[in-house]
Every structure is written in C-alpha cells, then in structure tokens.
N, C-alpha and C positions, 0 to 999 in steps of 0.2 A: 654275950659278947657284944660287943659294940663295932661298930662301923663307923671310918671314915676313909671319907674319899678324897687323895690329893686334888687339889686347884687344877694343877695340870692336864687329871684323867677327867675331870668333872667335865672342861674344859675341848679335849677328843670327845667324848662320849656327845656333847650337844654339837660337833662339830658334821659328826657322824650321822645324828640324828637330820639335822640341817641338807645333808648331802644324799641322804632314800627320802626325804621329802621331796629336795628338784626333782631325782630320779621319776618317783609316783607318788602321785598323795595318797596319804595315809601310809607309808610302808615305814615311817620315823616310827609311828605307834608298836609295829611289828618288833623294830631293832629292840627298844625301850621297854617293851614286856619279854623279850629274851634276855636279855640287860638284867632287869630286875628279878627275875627267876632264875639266872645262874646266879644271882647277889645272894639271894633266899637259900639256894642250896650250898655256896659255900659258905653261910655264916651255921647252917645245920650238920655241914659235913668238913671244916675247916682242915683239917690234916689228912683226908682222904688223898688230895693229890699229892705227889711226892714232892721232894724238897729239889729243885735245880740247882746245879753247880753255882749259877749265881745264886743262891740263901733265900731264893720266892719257889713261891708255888705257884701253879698258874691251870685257868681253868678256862677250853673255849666253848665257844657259842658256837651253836648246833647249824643255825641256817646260814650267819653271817661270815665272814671272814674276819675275825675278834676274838680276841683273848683276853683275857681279865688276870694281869699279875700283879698277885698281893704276897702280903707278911702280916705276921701276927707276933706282936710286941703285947707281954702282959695277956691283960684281957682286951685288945685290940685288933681286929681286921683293920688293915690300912689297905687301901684299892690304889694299887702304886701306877697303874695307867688302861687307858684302853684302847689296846694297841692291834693294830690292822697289821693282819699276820703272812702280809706280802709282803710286807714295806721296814724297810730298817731293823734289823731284827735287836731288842734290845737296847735301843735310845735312851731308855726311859730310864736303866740300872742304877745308875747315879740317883736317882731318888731317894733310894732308902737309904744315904745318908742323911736325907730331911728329916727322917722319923727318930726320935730320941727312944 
C-alpha cells in the first residue's frame, strides 16, 4: 500500500513539530517518531480502525494530543490531516473531497 500525505497535514504536522521544539528541545524528535510509528502501524493494520460516520478512519497518538485521519482509496492511504484533538473537531472533513 502506498502512502500519501495531503499538503495541508504535512503542513500541521511540521507546524506541531515546530511548536514541542519552542516547548523543549528535542521533544519535535519525540512527536515525529510517534508520528511515524502510528504511520508504520496503520499502513500494516489499515482497516483495524473502524469507519466514522464521516467515511475516515482515524488513529491517535499515545503521548500527544493528535490524531491521524485518513482513507484508503484503491491501493492508497491518504493522511487527510494531523489534527490536535482539542481544537476544531473535524476542520479537515472537506478534504477528502481532494482525493479522487
């Protein structure tokens, strides 16, 4: 299965990164290998989570306050946002009419 990431979650994601670094140096390294190991386990486990009434799945991250909602078109994971699970709930949903 293949992976991509929208512009927009690429885009949170170094935002976030950027934002535990003012915090403490070195804690962007922290977010960014959590990051990358729930990417690792949903491209090995892609249907494990269930399907939300909005038509994504979504998987969060253990230390931080982040979720990672995607969809899988074809043989695609699309990373539709990475979205701080305080704030706006669902901003993002209009995405996945980007994805053909």
């Amino acid at each position: 299965m293949k992976k991509k990431i929208l512009q927009q979650a690429f885009e949170e994601l170094i935002d976030a990164i950027a934002y535990y670094e003012e915090q403490q140096a070195g804690l962007w390294l922290r977010l960014k290998d959590e990051f990358d190991q729930h990417v690792t386990w949903i491209l090995n486990n892609p249907t494990v989570p269930r399907i939300r009434s909005g038509g994504y799945r979504r998987v969060n991250l253990k230390i931080f306050p982040y979720y990672i909602p995607y969809i899988i078109r074809e043989e695609t994971l699309w990373i539709l946002a990475f979205a701080h699970s305080h704030r706006k709930p669902n901003y993002w949903i209009k995405r996945k009419s980007e994805i053909s």
